[in-house]
N, C-alpha and C positions, 0 to 999 in steps of 0.2 A: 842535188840538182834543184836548179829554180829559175824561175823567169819570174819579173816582176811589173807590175803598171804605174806609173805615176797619176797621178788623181786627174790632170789635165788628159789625160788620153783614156783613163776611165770612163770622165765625165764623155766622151765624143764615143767611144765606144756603147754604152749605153744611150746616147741619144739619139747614134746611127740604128741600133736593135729594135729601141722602141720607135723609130721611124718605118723599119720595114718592117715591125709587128711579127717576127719571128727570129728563132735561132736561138744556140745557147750562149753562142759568146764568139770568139773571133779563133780562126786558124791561124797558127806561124810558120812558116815554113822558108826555105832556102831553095834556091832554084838554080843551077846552073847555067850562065851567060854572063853579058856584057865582057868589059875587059879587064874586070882583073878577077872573075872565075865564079862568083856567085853572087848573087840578089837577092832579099831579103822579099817576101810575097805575104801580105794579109790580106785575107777573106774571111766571109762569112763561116760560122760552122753551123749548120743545121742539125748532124750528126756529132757522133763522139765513135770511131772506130774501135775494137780492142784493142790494138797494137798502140792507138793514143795514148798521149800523157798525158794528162790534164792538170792547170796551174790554175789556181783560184787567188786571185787579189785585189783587194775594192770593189768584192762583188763581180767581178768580170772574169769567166772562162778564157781561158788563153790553152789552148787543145794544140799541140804540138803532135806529130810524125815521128815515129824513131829515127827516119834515116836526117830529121834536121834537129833533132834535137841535142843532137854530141855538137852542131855548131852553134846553137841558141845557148846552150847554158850560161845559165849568170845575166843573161841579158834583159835591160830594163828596157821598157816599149813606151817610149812619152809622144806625146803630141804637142807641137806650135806653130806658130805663123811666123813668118818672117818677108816683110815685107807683103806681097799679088798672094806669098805661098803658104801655103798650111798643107800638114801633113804629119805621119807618124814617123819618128825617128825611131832608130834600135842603138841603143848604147850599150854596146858588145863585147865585152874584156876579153875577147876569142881573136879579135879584127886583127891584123898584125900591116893593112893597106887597105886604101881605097882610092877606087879610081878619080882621076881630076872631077869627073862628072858628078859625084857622088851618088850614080846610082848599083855602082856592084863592090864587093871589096873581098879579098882572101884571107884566108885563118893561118 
């Protein structure tokens, strides 16, 4: 099992950590909604749970949930801009859809 970061969403990950001056690194998790059945959720992690897993890459904690990590695996977490927008992307080998919207997609 593995999740990984790409150096551009590293680099925003630690510059968002050392902006709020705390936390070990970021949560990933999966959330049930939108339309086509789940959403991709990062926040902060101040904690490390037992039941976590925790993925280290470029120096950046990426602390995953058991019940999102059977849909996370494999997935790389990069950051861009495109055009007004910036933001993190998840590049999923798990995705099998996503919605028009691009904000939910199914396994």
């Amino acid at each position: 099992m593995s999740i990984t970061v790409t150096e551009p969403a590293a680099e925003r990950i630690h510059n968002f950590l050392d902006k709020r001056g705390k936390g070990v690194g970021v949560r990933l998790a999966v959330r049930t909604t939108g339309c086509s059945g789940m959403a991709y959720v990062v926040e902060f992690a101040d904690d490390i749970e037992d039941t976590d897993t925790v993925f280290e890459d470029r120096g950046v904690k990426l602390v995953v949930n058991p019940k999102s990590l059977v849909y996370l695996d494999g997935t790389e977490l990069d950051f861009g801009k495109e055009g007004l927008n910036e933001g993190f992307k998840f590049n999923n080998p798990n995705e099998k859809a996503r919605c028009g919207c691009g904000e939910s997609f199914s396994i």
